[in-house]
MMTF fields as JSON, N, C-alpha, C and O atoms, coordinates in Angstrom:
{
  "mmtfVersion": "1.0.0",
  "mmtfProducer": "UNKNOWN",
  "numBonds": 467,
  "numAtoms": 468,
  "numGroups": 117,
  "numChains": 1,
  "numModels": 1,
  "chainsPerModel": [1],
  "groupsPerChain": [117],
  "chainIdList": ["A"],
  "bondAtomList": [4, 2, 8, 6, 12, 10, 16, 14, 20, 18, 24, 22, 28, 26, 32, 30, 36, 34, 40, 38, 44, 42, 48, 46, 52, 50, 56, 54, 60, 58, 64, 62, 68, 66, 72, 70, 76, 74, 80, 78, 84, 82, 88, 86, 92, 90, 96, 94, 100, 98, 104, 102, 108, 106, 112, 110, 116, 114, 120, 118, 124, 122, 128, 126, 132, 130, 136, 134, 140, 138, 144, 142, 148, 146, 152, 150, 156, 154, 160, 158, 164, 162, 168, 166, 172, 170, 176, 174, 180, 178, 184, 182, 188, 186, 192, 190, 196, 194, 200, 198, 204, 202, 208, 206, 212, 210, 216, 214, 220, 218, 224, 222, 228, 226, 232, 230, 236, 234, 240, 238, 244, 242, 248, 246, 252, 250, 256, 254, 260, 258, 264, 262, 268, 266, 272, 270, 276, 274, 280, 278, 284, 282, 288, 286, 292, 290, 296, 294, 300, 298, 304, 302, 308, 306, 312, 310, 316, 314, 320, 318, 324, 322, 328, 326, 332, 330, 336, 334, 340, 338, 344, 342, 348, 346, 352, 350, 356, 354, 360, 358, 364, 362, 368, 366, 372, 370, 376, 374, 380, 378, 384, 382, 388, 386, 392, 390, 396, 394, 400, 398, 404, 402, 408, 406, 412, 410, 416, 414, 420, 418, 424, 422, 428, 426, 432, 430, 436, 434, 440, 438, 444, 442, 448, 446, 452, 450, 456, 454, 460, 458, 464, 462],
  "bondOrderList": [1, 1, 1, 1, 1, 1, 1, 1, 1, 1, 1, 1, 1, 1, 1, 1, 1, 1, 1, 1, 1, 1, 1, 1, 1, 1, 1, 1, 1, 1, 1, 1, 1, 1, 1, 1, 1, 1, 1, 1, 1, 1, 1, 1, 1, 1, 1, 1, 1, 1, 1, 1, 1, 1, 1, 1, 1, 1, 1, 1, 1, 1, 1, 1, 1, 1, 1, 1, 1, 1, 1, 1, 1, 1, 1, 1, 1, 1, 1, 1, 1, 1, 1, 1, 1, 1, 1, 1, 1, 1, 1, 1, 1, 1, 1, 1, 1, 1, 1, 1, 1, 1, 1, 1, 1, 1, 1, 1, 1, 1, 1, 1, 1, 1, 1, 1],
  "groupList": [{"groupName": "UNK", "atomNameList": ["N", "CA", "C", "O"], "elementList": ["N", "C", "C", "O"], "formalChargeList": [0, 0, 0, 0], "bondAtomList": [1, 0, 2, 1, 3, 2], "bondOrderList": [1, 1, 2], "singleLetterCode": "X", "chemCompType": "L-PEPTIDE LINKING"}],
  "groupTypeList": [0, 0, 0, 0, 0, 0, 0, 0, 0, 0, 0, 0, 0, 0, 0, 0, 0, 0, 0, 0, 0, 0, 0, 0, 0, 0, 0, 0, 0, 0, 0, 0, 0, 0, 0, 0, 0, 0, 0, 0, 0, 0, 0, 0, 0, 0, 0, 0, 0, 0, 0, 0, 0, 0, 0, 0, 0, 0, 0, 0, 0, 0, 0, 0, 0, 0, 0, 0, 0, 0, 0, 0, 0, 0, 0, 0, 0, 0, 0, 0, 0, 0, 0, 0, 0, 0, 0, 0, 0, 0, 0, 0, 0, 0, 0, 0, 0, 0, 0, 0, 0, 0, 0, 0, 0, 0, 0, 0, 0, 0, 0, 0, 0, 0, 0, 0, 0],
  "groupIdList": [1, 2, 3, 4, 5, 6, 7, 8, 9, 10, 11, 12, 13, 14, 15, 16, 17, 18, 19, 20, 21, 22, 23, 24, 25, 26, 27, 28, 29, 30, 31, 32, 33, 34, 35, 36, 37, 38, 39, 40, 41, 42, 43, 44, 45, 46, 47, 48, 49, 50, 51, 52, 53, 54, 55, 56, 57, 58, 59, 60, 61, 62, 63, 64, 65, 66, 67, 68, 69, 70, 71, 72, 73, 74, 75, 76, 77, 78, 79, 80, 81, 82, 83, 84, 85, 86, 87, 88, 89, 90, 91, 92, 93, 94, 95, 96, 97, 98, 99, 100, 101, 102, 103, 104, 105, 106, 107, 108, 109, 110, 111, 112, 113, 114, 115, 116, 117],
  "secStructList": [7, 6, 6, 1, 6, 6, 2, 2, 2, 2, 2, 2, 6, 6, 6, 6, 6, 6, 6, 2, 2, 2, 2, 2, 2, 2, 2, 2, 6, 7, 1, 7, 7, 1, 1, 2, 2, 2, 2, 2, 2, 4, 4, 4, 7, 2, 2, 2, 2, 2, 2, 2, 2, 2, 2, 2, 2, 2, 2, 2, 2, 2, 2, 2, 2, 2, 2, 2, 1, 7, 6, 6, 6, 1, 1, 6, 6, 1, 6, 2, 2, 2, 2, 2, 2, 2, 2, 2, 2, 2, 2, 6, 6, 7, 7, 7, 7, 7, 6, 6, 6, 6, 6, 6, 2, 2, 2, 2, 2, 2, 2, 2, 2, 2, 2, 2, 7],
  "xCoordList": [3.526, 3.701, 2.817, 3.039, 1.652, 1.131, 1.706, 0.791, 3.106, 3.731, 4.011, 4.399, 3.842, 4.176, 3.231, 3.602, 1.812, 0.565, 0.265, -0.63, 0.766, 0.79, 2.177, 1.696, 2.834, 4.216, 3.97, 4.295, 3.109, 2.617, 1.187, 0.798, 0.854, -0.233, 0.311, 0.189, 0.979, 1.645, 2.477, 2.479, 2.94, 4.178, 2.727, 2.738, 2.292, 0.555, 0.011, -0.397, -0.016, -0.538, 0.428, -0.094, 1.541, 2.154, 2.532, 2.477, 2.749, 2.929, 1.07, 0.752, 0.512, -0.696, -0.906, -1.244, -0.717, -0.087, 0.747, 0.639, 1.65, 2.364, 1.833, 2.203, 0.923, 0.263, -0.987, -1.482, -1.783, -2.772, -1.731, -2.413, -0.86, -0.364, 0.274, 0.411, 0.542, 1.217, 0.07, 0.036, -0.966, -2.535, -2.869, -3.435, -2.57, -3.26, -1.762, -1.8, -0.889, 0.577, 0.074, -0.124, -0.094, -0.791, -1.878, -1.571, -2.596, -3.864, -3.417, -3.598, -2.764, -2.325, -1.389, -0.942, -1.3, 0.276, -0.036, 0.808, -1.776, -2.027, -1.636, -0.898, -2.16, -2.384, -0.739, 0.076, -0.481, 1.246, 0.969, 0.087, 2.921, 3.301, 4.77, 5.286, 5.178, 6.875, 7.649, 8.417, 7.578, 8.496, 9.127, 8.629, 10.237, 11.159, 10.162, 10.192, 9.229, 8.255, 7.898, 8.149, 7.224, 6.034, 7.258, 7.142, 8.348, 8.927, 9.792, 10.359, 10.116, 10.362, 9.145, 9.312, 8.148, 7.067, 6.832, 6.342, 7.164, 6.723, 7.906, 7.63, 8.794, 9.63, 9.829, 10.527, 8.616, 8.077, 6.833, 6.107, 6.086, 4.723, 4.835, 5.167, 4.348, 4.587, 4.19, 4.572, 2.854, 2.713, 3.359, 3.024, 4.587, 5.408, 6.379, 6.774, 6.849, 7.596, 7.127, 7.895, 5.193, 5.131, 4.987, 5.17, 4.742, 5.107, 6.041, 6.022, 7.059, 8.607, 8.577, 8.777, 8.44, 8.46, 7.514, 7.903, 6.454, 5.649, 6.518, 6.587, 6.982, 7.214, 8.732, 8.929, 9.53, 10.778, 10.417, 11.316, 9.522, 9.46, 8.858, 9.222, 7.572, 6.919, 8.513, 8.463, 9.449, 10.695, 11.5, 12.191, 11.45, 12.266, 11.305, 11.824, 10.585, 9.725, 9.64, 9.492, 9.728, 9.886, 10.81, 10.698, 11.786, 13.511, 13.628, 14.335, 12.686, 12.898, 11.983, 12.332, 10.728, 10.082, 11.243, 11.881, 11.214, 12.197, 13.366, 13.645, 14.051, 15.134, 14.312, 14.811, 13.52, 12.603, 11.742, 11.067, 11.22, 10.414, 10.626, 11.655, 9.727, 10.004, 9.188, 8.027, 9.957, 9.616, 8.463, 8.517, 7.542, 6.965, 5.47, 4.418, 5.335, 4.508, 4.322, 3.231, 5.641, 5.94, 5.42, 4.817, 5.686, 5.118, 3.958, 3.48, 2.96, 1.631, 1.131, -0.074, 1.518, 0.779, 1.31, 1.204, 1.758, 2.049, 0.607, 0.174, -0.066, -1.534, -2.649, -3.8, -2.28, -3.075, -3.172, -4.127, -2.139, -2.258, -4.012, -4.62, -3.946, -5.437, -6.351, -6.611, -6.606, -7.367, -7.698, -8.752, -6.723, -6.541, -6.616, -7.01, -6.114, -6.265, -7.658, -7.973, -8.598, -10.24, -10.951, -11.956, -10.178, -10.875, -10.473, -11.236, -9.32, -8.863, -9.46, -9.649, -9.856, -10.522, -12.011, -12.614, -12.594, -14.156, -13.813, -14.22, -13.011, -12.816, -12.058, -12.517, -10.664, -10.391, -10.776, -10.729, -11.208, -10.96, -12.89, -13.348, -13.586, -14.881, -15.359, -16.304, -14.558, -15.06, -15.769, -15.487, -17.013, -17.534, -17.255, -16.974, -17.167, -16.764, -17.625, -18.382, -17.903, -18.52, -18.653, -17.669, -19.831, -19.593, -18.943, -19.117, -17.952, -17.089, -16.032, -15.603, -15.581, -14.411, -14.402, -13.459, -15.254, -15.352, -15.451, -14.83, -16.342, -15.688, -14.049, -13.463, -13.615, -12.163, -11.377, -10.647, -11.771, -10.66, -11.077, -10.244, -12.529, -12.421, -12.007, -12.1, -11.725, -11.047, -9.363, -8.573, -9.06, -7.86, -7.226, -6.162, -8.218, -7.683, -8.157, -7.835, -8.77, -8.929, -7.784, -7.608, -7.013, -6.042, -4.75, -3.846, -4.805, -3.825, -3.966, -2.959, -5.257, -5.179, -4.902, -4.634, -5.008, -4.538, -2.905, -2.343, -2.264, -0.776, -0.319, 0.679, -0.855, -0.054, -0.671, -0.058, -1.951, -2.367, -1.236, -1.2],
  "yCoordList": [-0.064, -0.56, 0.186, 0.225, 0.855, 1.376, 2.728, 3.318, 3.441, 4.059, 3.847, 4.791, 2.2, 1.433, 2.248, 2.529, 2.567, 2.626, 3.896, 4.078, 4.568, 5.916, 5.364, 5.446, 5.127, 4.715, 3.597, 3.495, 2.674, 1.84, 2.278, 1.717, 3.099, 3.474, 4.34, 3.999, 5.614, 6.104, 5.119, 5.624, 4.308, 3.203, 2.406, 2.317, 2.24, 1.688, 2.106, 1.576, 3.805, 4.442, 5.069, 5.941, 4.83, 5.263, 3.444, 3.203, 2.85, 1.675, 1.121, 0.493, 1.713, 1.841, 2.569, 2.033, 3.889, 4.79, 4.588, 5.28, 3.567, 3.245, 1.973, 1.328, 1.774, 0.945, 1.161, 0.186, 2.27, 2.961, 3.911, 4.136, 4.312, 5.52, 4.031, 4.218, 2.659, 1.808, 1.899, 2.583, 0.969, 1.104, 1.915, 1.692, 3.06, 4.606, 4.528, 4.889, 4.086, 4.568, 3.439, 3.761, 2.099, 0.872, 1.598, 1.794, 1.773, 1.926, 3.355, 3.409, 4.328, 5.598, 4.814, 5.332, 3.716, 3.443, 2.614, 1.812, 2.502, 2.075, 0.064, -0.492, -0.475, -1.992, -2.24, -1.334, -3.514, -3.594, -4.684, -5.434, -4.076, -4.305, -5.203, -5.082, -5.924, -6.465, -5.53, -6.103, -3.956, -3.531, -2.281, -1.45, -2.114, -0.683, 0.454, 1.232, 0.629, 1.986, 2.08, 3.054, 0.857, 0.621, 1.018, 1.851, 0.063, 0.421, 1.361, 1.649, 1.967, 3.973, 4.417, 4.923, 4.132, 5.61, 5.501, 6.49, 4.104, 4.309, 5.196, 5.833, 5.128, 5.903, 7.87, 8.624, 7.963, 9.219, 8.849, 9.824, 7.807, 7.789, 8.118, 7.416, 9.758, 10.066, 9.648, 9.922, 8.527, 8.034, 7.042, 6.652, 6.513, 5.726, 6.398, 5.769, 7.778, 8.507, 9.175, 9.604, 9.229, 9.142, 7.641, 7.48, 6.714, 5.328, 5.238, 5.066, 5.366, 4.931, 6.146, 5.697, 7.08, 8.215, 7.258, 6.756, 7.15, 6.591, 5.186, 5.159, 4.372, 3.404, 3.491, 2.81, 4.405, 4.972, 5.566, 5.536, 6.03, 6.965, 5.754, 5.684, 4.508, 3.685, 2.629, 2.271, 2.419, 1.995, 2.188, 1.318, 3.681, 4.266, 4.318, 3.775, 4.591, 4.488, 2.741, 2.37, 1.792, 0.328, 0.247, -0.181, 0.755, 0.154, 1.13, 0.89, 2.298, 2.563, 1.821, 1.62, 1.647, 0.464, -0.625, -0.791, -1.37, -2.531, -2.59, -3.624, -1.41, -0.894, -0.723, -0.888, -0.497, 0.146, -0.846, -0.57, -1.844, -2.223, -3.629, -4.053, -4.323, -6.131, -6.857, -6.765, -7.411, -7.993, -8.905, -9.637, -9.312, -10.109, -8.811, -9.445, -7.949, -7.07, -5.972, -5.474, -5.588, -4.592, -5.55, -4.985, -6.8, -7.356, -7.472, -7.161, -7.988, -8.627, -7.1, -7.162, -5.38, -4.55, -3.686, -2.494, -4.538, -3.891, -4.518, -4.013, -5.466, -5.739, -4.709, -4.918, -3.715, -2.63, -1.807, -1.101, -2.054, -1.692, -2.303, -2.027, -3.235, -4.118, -2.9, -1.947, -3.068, -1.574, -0.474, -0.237, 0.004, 1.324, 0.972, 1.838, -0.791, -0.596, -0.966, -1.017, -1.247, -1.662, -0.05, 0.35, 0.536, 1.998, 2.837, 3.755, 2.652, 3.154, 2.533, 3.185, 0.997, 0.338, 0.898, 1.019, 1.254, 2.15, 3.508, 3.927, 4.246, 6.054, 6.336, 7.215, 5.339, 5.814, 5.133, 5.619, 3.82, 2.872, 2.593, 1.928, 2.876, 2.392, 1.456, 1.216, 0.637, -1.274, -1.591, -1.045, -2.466, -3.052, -3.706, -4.784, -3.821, -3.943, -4.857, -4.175, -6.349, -7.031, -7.539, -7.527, -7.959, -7.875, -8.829, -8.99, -9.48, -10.988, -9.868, -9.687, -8.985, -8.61, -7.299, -6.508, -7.177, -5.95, -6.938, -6.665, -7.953, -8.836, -9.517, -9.811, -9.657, -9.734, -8.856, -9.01, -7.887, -6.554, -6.127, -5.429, -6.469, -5.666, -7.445, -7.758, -8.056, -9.379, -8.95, -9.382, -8.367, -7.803, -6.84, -6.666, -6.342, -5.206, -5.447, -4.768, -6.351, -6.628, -7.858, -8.232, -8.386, -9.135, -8.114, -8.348, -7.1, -6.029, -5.227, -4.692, -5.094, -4.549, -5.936, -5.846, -6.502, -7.954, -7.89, -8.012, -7.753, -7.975, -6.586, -6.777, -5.215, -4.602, -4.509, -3.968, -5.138, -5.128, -5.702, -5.842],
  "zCoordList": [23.72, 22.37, 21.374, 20.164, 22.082, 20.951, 20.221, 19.648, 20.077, 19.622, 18.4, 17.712, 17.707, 16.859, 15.696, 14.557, 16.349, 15.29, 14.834, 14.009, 15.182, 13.813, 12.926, 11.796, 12.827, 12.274, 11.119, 9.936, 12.207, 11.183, 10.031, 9.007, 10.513, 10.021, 8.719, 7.542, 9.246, 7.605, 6.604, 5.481, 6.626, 6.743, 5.221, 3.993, 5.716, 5.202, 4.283, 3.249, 4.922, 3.855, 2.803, 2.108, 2.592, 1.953, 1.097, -0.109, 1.777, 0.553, -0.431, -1.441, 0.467, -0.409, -1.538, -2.594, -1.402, -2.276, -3.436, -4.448, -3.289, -4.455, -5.013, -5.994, -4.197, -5.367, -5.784, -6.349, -5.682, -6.182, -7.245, -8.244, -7.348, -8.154, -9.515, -10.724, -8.742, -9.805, -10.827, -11.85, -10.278, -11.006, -11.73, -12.8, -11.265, -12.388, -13.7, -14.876, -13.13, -14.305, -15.466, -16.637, -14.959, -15.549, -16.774, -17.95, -16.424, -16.911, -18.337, -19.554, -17.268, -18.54, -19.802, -20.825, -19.443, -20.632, -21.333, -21.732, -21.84, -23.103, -23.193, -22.379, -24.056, -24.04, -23.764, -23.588, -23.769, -23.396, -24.603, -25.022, -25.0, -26.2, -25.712, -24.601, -26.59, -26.086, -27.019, -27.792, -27.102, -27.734, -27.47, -26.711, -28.086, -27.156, -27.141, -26.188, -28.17, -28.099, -26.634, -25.924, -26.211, -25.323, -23.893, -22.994, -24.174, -22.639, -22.774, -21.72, -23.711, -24.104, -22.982, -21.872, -23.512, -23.175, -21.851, -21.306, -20.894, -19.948, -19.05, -18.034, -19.442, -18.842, -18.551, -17.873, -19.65, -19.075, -18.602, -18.798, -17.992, -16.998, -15.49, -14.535, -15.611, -14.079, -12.648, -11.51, -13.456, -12.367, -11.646, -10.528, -12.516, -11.947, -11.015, -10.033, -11.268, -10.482, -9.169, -8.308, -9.091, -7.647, -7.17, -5.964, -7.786, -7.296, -6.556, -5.337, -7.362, -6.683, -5.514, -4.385, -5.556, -4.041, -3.05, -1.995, -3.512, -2.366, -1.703, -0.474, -2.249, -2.182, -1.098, -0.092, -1.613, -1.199, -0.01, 0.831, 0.29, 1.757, 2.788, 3.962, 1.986, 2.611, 3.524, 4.701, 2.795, 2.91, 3.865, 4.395, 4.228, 4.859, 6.033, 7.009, 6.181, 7.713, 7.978, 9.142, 6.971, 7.171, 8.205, 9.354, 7.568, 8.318, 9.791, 10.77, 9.581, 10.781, 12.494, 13.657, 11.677, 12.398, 12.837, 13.876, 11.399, 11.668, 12.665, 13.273, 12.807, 13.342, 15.502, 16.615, 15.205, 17.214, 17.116, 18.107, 16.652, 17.502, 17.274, 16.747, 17.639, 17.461, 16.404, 16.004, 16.185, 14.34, 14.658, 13.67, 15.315, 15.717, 15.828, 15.909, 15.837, 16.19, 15.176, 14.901, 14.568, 13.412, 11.981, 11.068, 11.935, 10.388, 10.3, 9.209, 11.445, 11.06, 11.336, 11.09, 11.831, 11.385, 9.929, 9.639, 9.376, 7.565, 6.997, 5.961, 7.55, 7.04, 7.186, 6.804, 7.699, 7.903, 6.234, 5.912, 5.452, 4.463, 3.133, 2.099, 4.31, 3.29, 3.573, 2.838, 4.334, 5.146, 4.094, 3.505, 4.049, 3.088, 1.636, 0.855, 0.978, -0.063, -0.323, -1.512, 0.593, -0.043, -0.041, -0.63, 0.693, 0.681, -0.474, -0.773, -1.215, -2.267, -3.41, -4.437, -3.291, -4.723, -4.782, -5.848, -3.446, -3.594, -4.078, -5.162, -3.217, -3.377, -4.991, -5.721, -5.494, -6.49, -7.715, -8.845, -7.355, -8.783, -8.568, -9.497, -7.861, -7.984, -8.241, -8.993, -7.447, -7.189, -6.521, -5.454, -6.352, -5.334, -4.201, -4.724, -3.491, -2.422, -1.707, -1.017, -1.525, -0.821, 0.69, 1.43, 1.093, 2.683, 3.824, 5.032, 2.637, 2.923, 3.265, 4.405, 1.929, 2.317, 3.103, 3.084, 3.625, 4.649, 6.411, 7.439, 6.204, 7.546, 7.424, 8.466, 6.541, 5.996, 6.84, 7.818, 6.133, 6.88, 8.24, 8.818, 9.094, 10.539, 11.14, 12.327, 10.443, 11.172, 11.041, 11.88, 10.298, 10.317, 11.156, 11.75, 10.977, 11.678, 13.704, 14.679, 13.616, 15.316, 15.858, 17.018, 14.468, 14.671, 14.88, 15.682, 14.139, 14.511, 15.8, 16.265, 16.468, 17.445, 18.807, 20.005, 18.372, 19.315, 19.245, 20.333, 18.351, 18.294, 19.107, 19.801, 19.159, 19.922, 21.583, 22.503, 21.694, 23.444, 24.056, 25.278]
}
């Protein structure tokens, strides 16, 4: 079963990805407005266009999981994505990071290595 965990692991890091690239498109596109300007301009924010790639490829390795392995083992390791996103709120966004949610995540992630033993 452990064939699952590189699969799941890019699968992770790629829906992480689209939501670190959502965050940065967020942030470039200025206060939000309720008006056609505001949702004009986002439609050239490129960071929404690697969003949607990231998100689209995170998708497609989903269904192929979904498709080989057993749904009982393949969902609770899409939580591996917590993983990657506390490492992205230190490396890209420079958040603190406390030591609740760092026993948080190696409780996670030893719950993920429990689901594929």
């Amino acid at each position: 079963m452990w064939k699952i965990v590189p699969l799941a692991i890019l699968q992770s890091l790629f829906l992480c990805g689209g939501q670190v690239l959502l965050k940065l498109g967020l942030a470039a596109s200025g206060p939000f407005e309720w008006s056609w300007s505001f949702f004009r301009a986002q439609l050239t924010n490129w960071w929404y266009l690697g969003c949607g790639l990231s998100f689209g490829v995170a998708t497609v390795l989903w269904l192929y999981i979904l498709k080989h392995f057993p749904f009982s083992i393949a969902y609770p390791l899409s939580s591996l994505s917590y993983l990657f996103g506390v490492f992205a709120a230190l490396l890209v966004f420079h958040e603190q990071v406390g030591w609740t949610q760092w026993v948080g995540v190696l409780l996670i992630m030893a719950g993920c290595a429990l689901m594929v033993k």
